[in-house]
C-alpha positions, 0 to 999 in steps of 0.5 A, spaced: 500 500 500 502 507 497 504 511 504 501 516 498 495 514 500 496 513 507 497 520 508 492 523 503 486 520 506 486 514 511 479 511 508 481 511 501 487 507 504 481 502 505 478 503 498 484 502 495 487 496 498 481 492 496 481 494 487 485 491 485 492 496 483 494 493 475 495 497 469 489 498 467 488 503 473 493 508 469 490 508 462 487 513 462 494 518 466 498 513 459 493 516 453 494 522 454 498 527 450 504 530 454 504 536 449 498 538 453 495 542 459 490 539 463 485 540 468 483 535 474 476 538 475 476 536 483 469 537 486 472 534 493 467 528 491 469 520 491 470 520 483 474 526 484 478 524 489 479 517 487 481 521 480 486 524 484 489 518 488 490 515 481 493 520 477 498 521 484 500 514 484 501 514 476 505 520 477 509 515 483 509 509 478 511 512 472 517 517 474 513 522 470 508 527 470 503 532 465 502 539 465 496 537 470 493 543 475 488 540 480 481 545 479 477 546 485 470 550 483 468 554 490 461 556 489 461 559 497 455 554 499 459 548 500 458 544 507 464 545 511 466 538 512 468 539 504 472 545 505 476 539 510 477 535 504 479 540 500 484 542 504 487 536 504 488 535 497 491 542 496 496 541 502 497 534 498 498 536 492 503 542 494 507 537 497 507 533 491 508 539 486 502 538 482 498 546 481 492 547 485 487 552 483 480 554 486 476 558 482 469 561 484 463 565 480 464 573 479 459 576 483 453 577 479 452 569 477 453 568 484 447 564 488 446 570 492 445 574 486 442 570 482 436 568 487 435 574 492 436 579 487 434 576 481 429 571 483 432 565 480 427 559 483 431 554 488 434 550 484 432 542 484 434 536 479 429 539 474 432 546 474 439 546 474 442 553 473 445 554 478 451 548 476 452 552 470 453 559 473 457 557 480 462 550 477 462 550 470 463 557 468 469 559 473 472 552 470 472 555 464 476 560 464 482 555 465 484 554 458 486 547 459 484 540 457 479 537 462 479 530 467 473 529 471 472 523 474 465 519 474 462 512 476 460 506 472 452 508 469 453 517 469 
């Protein structure tokens, strides 16, 4: 088991014991083109982590790295307990030299804004805007090839 994983986040060292660490974790990190610059589109989910965690141990594994930055949305309503998470992916990634970036909305497509000054509906599962304005568009702005991680059936 990777120290890496161990200091990063102890219960993804229970995860990780169990899959199965072969080549084709790497794949992925292996295809890409190295000419290119990257962006790990990092919500503090368990896809994202676990997108992390694979990029981090490949890097390990490989002796090599890409022109990759971490990019963290901040929509400024996160659960506090996230923002815990967040820090720690940072602090890991400073440690291991790969760039971290936080981005955040402009303030007049912020959430405040949008619903109390405008009067935007609250958002649900039909009625979406506010993922457009608060973490896609300020991602956006970094001009990079994006990474995001997903489970089996999204």
């Amino acid at each position: 088991m990777s120290t890496l994983i161990q200091e990063y986040e102890p219960t993804a060292a229970d995860f990780f014991a169990i899959v199965p660490q072969g080549e084709w974790s790497f794949n992925v990190f292996d295809s890409l083109d190295p000419s290119l610059c990257y962006k790990l589109a990092f919500s503090g989910g368990k896809d994202s982590h676990a997108l992390l965690i694979t990029y981090l141990l490949w890097r390990q594994s490989r002796g090599r790295d890409l022109d990759l930055a971490v990019v963290f949305s901040d929509t400024q309503l996160e659960n506090a307990s996230l923002y815990g998470l967040v820090d720690a992916a940072k602090a890991v990634c400073d440690r291991e030299g790969v760039e971290f970036i936080k981005v955040m909305p402009v303030v007049d497509q912020s959430f405040w804004v949008k619903q109390v000054g405008l009067g935007y509906p609250v958002p649900d599962h039909q009625n979406r805007w506010c993922t457009q304005n608060l973490k896609i568009a300020p991602m956006d702005k970094i001009k990079r090839v994006v990474i995001a991680g997903s489970h089996q059936g999204e």
